[in-house]
Structures are given as structure tokens and as C-alpha cells.
N, C-alpha and C positions, 0 to 999 in steps of 0.2 A: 450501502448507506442510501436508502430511499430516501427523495425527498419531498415532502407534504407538498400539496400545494400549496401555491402562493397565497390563494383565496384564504386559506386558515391559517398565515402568518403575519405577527404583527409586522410595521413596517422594516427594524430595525433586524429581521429574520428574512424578512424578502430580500434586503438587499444582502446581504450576505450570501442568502442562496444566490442572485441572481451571479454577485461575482464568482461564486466559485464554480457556478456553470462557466460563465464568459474567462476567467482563469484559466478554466481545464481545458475550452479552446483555442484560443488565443496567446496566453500566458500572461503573466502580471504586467509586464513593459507596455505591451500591447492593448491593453483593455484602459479603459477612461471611467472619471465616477460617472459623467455623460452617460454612456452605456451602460454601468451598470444601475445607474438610478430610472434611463430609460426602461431596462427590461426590466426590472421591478416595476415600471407606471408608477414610478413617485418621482418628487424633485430630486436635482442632482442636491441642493442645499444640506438635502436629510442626510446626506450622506458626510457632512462634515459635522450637521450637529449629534448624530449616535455614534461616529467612529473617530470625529476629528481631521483625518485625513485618509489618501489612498493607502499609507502606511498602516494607518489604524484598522483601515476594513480589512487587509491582507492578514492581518494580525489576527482579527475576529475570527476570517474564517480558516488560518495555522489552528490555532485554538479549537475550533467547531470540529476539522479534520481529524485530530490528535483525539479529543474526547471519543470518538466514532471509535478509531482504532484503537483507545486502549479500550473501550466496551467488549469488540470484539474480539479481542486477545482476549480479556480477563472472562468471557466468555466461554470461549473454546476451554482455558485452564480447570473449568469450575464444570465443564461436562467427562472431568476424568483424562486429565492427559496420559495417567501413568497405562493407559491400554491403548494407546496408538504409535505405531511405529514411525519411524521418522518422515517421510514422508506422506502418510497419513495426516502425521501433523501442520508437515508445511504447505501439503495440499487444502487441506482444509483453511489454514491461515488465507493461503491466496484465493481461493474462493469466495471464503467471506467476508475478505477485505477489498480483494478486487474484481471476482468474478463477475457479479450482479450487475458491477453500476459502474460506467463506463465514463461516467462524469469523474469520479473520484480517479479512475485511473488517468484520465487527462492531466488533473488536478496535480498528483501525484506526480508525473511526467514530465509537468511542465516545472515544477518548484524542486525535484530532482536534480532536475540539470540545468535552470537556469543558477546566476551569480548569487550568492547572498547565503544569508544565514539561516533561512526559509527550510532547504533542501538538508543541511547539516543536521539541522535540529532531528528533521522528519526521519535521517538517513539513523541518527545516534537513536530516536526510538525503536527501530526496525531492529539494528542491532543489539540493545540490550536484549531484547526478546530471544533473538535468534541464541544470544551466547545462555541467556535462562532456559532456551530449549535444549541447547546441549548439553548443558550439566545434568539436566534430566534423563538423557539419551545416556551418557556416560555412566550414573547412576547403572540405568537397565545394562548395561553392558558389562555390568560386573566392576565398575570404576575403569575401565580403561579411557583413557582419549586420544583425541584423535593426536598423529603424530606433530601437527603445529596447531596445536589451540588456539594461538592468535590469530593465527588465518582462517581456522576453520569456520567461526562464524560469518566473514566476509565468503565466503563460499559457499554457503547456504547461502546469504542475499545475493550474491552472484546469480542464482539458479531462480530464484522467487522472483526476483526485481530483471532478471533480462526481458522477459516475455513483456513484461511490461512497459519498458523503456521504447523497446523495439514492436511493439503492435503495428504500429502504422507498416513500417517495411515486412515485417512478417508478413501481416493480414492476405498480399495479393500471393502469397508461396503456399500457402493452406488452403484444403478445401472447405472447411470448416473453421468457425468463428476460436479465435484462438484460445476465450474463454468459456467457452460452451461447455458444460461439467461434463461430456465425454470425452473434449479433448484433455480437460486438465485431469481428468482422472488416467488417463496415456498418457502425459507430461508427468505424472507423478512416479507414475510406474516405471518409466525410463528414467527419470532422475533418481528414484531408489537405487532402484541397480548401480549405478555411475557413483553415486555418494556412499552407500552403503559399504561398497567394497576399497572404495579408496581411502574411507575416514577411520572403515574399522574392522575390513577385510584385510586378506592377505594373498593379494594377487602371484605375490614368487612359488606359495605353496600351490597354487593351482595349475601352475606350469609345470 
């Protein structure tokens, strides 16, 4: 999710962006309309009369966040899901939702785990995805599924959503940037294998 400059957005766009950079470092608790009407170079005032309140711009830029990610879901679906294998799939999800832009993974990170109903919402859209990815995967598999269906979607965001959560502590344990499309296409490849055969292998028969 590139974002424009500043220069070519209206005001009620600048501050938006400005919060969900200062958001993604900081987090919501921590950031002031002050600062983010400063890093926009407008008044703080602008900031209550297009949003109302701190609530209200959080809200604007939940909203802004959500529209990016379903683009890019409904994206990836419309270039032919039914030829990529599972983590194919979910590699490409985390690349084009997270890899690029480091702001959005902040962003993410921080409304993730902080209290509130911000992180739920973001976490429920992640998940229906994941459980529409697998009825798709199950489809290709001849209809079988995995042996706990209800988990198995949270296991797939288990494996998309760790790297993310944990960048900061990962970052100094790798040699390489942790979403650099060389490593996550190695992060994909080893989570194939790991997911692949526990969701819809048969580990006893290979013993």
C-alpha cells in the first residue's frame, strides 16, 4: 500500500496518512492529533472538523486499511486462484499485503495487539479469507479437510501473521530483511512442507 505524497493529497487525506504512519510507529495510545496534524503541516483543529475526534480519524484510517486489504485479496482471487498451491497462495497474500510497505505492517502490529475492537475487526477479516482459502484448497484436494477445520484457519494466520507480529525481535536473528521476496519466498517453502503435510498429509504412512 504505497502512499502518494502528501503534496497531492487533499487535507482530510494527509492527515490520515500522516496518522497511520505515526500509528504504525508509535500506536494509537501514543500518538496525539498534535502530531499528527503537525506531520500533515495543517492545524490540529482540521483534525476534529473532518474526523470529529482521535476516535474518528482511527476509524478513517481502520476503514482506508480494510479497503487496501480487500483490494488486494480480491486482487490476487481475480488473477486465478484455482492454479496456486497453498502456500503459493499465502505467500503471495503476505507479500502483497505486507511485504512492500512497512508502514502498513506497523500499522497492523500495532492495532493487532493493542486493546480494542480495531485488532478484532482487522483479525475477523484476515480470517474469513483464510477459512475462503481453504475451502478452495479442500475443493483441490478432492473435498477432503483438514482434520480440525475450525482450527485450521487460525493456523494458517498463525504462520502469515507470526513474522509479522514479531519483526522487530526477529529482524536482529536474520541475515536478511525478513520480508525481502527471497526470504519470504523460503518462508513459504518451509511453511508448505510443515502445513501441507500436517493439514493434508499423512505423516504415520511415511514412517
Amino acid at each position: 500500500m504505497r502512499a502518494p505524497a502528501k503534496a497531492d493529497l487533499t487535507g482530510r487525506a494527509r492527515l490520515r496518512q500522516a496518522a497511520l504512519e505515526l500509528f504504525a510507529e508509535h500506536g494509537f495510545e501514543a500518538t496525539s492529533t498534535r502530531a499528527v496534524a503537525a506531520a500533515a503541516g495543517l492545524s490540529p483543529a482540521l483534525v476534529t472538523r473532518h474526523f470529529g475526534s482521535k476516535e474518528g480519524l482511527r476509524a478513517a484510517v481502520d476503514e482506508h486499511v480494510l479497503d487496501q486489504m480487500t483490494e488486494a485479496l480480491r486482487g490476487l482471487a481475480a488473477e486465478g486462484a484455482e492454479k496456486r498451491d497453498l502456500m503459493t497462495s499465502l505467500g503471495e497474500v503476505s507479500a502483497r499485503l505486507f511485504g512492500s510497505d512497512p508502514v502498513l505492517r506497523g500499522y497492523l502490529r500495532h492495532a493487532l495487539l493493542e486493546d480494542g475492537g480495531t485488532g478484532s475487526v482487522l483479525f475477523g477479516h484476515l480470517l474469513r479469507g483464510a477459512r475462503r482459502e481453504l475451502e478452495r484448497l479442500s475443493a483441490a484436494h478432492g473435498g477432503q479437510t483438514p482434520p480440525d477445520d475450525e482450527w485450521a484457519p487460525f493456523q494458517i494466520l498463525f504462520l502469515v501473521l507470526g513474522p509479522l507480529l514479531l519483526e522487530p525481535v526477529m529482524r536482529p536473528n536474520l541475515e536478511e530483511p525478513l520480508f525481502a521476496p527471497e526470504v519470504l519466498a523460503r518462508r513459504s517453502a518451509a511453511n508448505q512442507r510443515l502445513l501441507l503435510r500436517g493439514l493434508y498429509g499423512h505423516p504415520e504412512e511415511e514412517s
